[in-house]
C-alpha positions in Angstrom: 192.4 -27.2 174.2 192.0 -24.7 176.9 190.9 -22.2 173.5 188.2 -24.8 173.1 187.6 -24.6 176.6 187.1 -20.7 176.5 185.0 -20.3 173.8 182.5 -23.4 174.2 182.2 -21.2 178.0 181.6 -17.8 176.4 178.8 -19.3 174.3 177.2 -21.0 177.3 177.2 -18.0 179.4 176.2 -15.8 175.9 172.9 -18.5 175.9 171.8 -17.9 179.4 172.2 -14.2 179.0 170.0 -14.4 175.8 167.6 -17.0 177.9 167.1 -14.4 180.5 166.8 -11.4 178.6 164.1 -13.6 176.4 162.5 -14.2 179.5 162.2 -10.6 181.2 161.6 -9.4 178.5 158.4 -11.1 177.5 157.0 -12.1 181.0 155.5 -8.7 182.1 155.1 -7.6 178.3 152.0 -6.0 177.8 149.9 -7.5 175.1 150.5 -6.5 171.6 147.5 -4.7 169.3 146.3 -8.2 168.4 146.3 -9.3 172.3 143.0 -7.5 173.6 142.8 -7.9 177.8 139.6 -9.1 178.9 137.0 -7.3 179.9 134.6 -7.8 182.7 132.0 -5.6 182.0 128.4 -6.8 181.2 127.4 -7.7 177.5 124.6 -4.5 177.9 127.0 -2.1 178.6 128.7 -2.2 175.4 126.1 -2.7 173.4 123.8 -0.4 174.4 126.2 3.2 175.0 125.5 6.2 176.9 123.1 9.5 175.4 125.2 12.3 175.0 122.4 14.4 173.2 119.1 15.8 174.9 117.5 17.5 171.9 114.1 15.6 172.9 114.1 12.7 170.7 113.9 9.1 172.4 116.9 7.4 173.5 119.0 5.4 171.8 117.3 2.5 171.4 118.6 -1.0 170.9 117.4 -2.0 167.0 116.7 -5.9 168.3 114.4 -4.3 171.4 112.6 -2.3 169.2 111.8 -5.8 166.6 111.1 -7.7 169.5 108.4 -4.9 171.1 105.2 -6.9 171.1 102.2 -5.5 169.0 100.4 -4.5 171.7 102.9 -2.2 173.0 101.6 1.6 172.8 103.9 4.8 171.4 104.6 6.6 173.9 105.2 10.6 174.0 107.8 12.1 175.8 107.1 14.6 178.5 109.1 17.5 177.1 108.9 17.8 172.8 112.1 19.2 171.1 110.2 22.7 171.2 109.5 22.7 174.7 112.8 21.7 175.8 114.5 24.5 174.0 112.1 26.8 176.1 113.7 25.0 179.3 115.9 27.0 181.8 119.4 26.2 181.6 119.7 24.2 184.6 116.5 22.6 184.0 118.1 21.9 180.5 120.8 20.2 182.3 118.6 18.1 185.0 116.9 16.6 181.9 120.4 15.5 180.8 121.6 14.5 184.0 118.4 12.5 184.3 118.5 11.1 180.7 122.2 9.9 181.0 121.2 8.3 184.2 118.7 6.0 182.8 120.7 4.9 180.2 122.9 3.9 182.6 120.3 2.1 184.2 118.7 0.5 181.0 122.3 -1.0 180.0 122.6 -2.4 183.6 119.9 -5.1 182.8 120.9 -8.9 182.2 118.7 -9.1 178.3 118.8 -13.2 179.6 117.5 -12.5 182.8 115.5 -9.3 183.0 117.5 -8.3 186.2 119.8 -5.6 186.7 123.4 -6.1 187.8 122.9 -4.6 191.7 126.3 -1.8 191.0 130.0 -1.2 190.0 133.1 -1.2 191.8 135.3 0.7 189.7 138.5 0.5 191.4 137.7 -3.4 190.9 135.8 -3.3 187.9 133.7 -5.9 189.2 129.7 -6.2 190.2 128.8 -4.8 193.2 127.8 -7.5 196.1 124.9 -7.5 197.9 121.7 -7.8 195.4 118.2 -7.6 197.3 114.8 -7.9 195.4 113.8 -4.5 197.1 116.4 -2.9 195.1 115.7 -4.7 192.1 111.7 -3.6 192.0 113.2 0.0 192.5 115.1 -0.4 189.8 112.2 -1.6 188.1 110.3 1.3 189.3 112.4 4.0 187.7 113.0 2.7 184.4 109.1 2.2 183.9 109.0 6.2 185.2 111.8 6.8 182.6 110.3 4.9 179.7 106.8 7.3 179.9 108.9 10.1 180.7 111.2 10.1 177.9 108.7 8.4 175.6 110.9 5.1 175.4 109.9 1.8 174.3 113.1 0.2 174.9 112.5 1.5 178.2 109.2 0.0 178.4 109.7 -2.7 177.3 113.3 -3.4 180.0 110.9 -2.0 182.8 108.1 -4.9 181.4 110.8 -7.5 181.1 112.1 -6.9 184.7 108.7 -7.0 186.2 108.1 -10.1 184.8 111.2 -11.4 185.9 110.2 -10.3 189.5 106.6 -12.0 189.7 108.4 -14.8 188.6 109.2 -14.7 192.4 105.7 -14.8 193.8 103.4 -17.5 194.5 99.7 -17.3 195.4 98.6 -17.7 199.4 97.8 -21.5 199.3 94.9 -20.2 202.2 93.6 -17.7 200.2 93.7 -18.2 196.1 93.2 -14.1 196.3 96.7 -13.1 197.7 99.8 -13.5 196.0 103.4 -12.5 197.9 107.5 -13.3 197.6 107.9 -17.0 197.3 111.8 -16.5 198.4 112.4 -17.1 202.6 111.5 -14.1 204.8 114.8 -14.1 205.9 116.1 -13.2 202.5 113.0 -10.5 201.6 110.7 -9.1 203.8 107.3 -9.6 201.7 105.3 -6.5 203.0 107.6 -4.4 201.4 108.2 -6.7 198.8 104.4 -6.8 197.7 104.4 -3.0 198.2 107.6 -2.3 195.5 106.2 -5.0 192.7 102.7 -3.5 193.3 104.1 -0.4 192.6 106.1 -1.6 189.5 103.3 -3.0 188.0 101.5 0.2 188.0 104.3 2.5 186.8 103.7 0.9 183.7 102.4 2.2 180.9 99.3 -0.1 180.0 100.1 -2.8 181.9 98.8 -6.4 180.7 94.8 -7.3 182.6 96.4 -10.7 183.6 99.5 -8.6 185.8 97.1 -6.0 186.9 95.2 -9.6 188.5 98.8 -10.2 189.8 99.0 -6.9 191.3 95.3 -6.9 193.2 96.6 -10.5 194.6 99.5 -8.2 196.3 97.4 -5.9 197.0 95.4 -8.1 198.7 98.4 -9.5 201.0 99.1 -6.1 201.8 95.3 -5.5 203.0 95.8 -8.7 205.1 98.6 -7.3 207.0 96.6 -4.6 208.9 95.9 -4.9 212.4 92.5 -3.8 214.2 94.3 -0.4 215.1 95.2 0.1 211.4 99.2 -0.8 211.9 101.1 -3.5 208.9 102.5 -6.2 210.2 106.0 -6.5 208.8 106.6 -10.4 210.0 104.7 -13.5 209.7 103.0 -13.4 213.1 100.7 -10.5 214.1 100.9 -10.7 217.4 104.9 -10.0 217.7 105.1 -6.1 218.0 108.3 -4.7 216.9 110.4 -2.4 218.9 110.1 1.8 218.5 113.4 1.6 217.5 112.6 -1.0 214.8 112.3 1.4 211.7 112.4 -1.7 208.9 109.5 -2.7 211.1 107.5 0.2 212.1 108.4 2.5 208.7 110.2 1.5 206.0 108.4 -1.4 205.1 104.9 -0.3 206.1 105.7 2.6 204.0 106.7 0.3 201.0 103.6 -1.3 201.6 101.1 1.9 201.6 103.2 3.1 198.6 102.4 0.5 196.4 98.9 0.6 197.5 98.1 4.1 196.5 100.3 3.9 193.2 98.4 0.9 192.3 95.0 3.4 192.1 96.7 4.7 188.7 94.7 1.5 187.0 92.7 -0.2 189.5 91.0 2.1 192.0 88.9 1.1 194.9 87.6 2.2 197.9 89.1 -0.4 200.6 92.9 0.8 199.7 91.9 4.5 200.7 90.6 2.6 203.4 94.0 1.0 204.2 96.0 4.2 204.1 93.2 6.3 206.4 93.3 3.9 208.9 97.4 3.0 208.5 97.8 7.3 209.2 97.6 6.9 213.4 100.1 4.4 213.8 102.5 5.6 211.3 102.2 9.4 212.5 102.8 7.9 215.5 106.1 6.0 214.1 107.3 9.0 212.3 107.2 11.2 215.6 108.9 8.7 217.9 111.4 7.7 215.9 112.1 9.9 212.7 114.6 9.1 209.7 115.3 10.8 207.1 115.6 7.5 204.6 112.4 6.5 205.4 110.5 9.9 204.8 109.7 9.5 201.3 107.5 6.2 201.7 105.8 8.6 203.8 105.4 11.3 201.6 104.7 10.1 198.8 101.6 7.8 200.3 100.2 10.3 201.9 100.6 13.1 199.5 99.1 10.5 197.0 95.7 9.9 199.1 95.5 13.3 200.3 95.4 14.2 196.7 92.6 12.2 195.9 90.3 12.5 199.4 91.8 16.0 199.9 91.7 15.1 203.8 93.5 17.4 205.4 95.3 15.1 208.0 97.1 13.5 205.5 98.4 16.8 204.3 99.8 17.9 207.5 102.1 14.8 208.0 103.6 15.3 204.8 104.2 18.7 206.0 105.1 18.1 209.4 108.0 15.2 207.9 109.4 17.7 205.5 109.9 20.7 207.5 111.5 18.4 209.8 113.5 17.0 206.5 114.9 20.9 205.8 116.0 21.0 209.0 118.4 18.3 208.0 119.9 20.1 204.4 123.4 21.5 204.4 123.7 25.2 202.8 126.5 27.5 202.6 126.7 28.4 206.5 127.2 24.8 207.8 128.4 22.7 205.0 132.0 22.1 205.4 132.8 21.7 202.1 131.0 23.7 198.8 130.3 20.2 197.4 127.9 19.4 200.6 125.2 22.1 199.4 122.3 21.0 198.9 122.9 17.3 200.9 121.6 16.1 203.9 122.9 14.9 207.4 121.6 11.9 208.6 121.6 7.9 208.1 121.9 6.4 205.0 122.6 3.3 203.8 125.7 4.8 201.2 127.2 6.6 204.0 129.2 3.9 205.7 128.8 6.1 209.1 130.3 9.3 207.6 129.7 12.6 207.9 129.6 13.5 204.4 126.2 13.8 202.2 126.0 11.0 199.6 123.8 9.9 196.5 121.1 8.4 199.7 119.6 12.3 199.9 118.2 11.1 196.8 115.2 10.1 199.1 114.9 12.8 200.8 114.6 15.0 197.6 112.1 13.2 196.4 110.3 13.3 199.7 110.4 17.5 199.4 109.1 16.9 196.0 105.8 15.1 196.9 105.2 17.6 199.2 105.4 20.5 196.7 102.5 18.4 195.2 100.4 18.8 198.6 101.4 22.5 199.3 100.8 23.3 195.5 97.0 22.2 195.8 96.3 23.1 199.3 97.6 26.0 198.7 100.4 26.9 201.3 102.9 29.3 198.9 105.3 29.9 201.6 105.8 26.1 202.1 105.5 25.5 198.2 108.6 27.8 197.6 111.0 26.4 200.7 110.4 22.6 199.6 111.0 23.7 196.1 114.2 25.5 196.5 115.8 22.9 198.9 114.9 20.5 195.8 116.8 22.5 193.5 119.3 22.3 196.1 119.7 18.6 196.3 119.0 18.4 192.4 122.1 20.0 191.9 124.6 18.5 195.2 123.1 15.1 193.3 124.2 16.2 189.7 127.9 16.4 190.8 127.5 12.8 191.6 127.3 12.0 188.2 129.9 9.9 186.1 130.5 12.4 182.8 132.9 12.7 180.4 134.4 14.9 182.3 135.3 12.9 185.5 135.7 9.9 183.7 139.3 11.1 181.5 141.1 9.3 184.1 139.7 5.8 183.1 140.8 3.5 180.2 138.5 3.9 177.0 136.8 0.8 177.0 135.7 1.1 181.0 134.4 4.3 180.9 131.1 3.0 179.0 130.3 0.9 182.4 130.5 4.1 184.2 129.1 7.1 182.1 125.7 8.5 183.5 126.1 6.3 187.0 125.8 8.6 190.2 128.4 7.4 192.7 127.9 7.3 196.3 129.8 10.2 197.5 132.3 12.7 196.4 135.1 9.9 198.2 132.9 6.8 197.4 133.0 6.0 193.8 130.9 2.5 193.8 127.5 2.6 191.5 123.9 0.9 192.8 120.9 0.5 190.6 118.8 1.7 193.8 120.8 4.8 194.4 120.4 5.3 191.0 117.0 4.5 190.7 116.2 7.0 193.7 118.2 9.9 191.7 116.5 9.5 188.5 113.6 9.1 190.2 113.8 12.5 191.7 115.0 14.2 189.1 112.1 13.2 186.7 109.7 14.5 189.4 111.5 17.6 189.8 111.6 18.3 185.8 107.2 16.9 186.0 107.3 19.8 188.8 108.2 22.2 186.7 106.0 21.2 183.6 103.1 20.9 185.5 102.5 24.8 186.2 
């Protein structure tokens, strides 16, 4: 009996060991070859993968994109042929790959349902990036239009057509005037001076834009016209008569600036008098803004307006507050006797919204590059040599402190196979930041593709 006992005890203590070792060992297990973990990145991202090949061909385009491309869409050519960009420098050679990569990475950031683009990454999450703003959408926009005629795209084009789209679908005309068209969306969310100024822009990077969104655009351009006060100051709110602070820069700059751009872009197809107008009498008050009160993120709205309408009036007056903002800009750029760190070179101090309050240059100098850029343009045709040759090298400068921003195959070993296409050709925020924007990126491919037009345009 007490045998019995024993054994029918051994084999209940022999069935819980089993139970627990059953247990352990298959909560925890990872999953087997036919157990695939989920993944969160976006449906683009896998099936539209990164260029690894600038021999001067057209990106890898999606095969649906291309059946889908209306008849009416135009061939583009690229900027640089095959021939051409064998002729390249070496590190111009590698700017157009830096830039190339990086539009991919933009491109495969679009929602194909929505026409939007996801706002960023978190990589140590592997999760979107919070905090999407339609400003940062239309410079999203913005770039990959600027991408899709510089690389001779049409899946570019037609993303960048797609996303415009999506964006006026935003907009509503003035019920008080059937002639001027701005954000539907509350003030509170967009600020629709600058808002009107990005789309306007937008529409106008594209190549051939449709005559019914060129209407759209001269309705924003219309608002914008609206906004000016007697002494040639945009009002950035809903009631003229509030004047913002000096210390306002959303207010007094960035927006305004926004709002000029897009003005001036939007002479590429639809020129007229009374937008030269606009800008000429907007130059006082915004000289005035700039001199109070400068920033470095706000100097390329700046530059590039002004370098734009001086340009096409060749007034000097516009020319010398480009200049007068980008010497002030250089003053700003780390070189090799005060950056702490080798990686700094070519990056600028200041404000920007990547920073987070550090001290450390981050992907935001993007602006600031391309501020330097447009006013290479200006000292080009002026001519002022000496000036020419300092904007261009502290360019070159931030061209390269930007390409080590760069997800590449390279700096991306560490990740698992499947998550490095979400990150391949993104520029992170800082060499201890590694979240991905679309408008960081935006402003980096941006000034890359106008440094590489630079240097074709001799």
């Amino acid at each position: 009996m007490r045998n019995r006992t024993r054994i029918r005890g051994v084999l209940i203590g022999l069935a819980t060991v089993g139970s627990i070792l059953t247990i352990s060992f298959s909560v925890g297990q990872p999953p087997g070859n036919h157990q695939k973990a989920p993944s969160l990145l976006p449906p683009s991202v896998t099936s539209n993968p990164p260029v690894k090949a600038a021999d001067g061909r057209n990106d890898v385009q999606d095969a649906t994109d291309i059946r889908q491309m209306s008849a009416s869409a135009s061939s583009l050519k690229p900027c640089f042929s095959a021939a051409q960009l064998n002729d390249l420098p070496p590190f111009l050679q590698q700017n157009y790959q830096v830039a190339r990569n990086g539009a991919s990475w933009l491109a495969r950031m679009q929602k194909p349902a929505t026409g939007r683009f996801i706002h960023g990454w978190v990589p140590a999450l592997n999760a979107p990036l919070d905090g999407d703003q339609f400003l940062h959408q239309a410079e999203a926009t913005i770039a990959l239009a600027h991408a899709a005629r510089f690389f001779g795209s049409d899946s570019y084009l037609l993303r960048a057509r797609q996303a415009v789209l999506s964006l006026m679908s935003e907009t509503s005309v003035d019920p008080s005037d059937s002639n001027a068209r701005y954000t539907a969306m509350p003030v509170l969310v967009v600020n629709r001076l600058a808002a009107a100024g990005l789309l306007l822009a937008a529409i106008h990077e594209l190549h051939e834009p449709a005559p019914d969104l060129l209407q759209q655009g001269e309705q924003l351009a219309t608002y914008i016209r609206k906004q000016q006060r007697a002494d040639g100051s945009l009002c950035c709110n809903e009631n003229p008569a509030v004047r913002p602070s000096a210390s306002d820069l959303d207010a007094n700059l960035r927006c305004p600036g926004m709002a000029l751009f897009g003005l001036m872009r939007s002479m590429r197809h639809r020129p007229a008098p009374w937008k030269l107008e606009v800008v000429r009498r907007a130059l006082p008050s915004y000289q005035a803004a700039c001199t109070a009160n400068p920033d470095p993120a706000c100097v390329y709205w700046c530059s590039a307006t002004f370098a734009e309408a001086f340009m096409q009036t060749k007034e000097r007056p516009f020319a010398t507050l480009v200049m007068a903002v980008n010497d002030w800009l250089c003053t700003l750029q780390y070189g090799p006797e005060n950056a702490r760190s080798p990686k700094w070179i070519g990056g600028f101090k200041g404000s920007w919204p990547e920073q987070g309050g550090a001290d450390a240059p981050c992907v935001g100098c993007a602006i600031a590059a391309q501020s330097l850029l447009e006013a290479c343009r200006v000292c080009r045709h002026l001519p002022d040599g000496q000036r020419y040759d300092r904007y261009k090298s502290a360019a070159g400068f931030s061209m390269h402190f930007l390409s080590q921003l760069q997800f590449t195959d390279d700096a991306t070993h560490h990740f698992a196979p499947n998550f490095r296409e979400v990150l391949l050709g993104g520029f992170h925020n800082s060499h201890q930041d590694g979240n991905l924007s679309v408008a960081a990126q935006a402003r980096v491919v941006g000034a890359i593709l106008v440094y590489l037009e630079l240097a074709a345009d001799k």
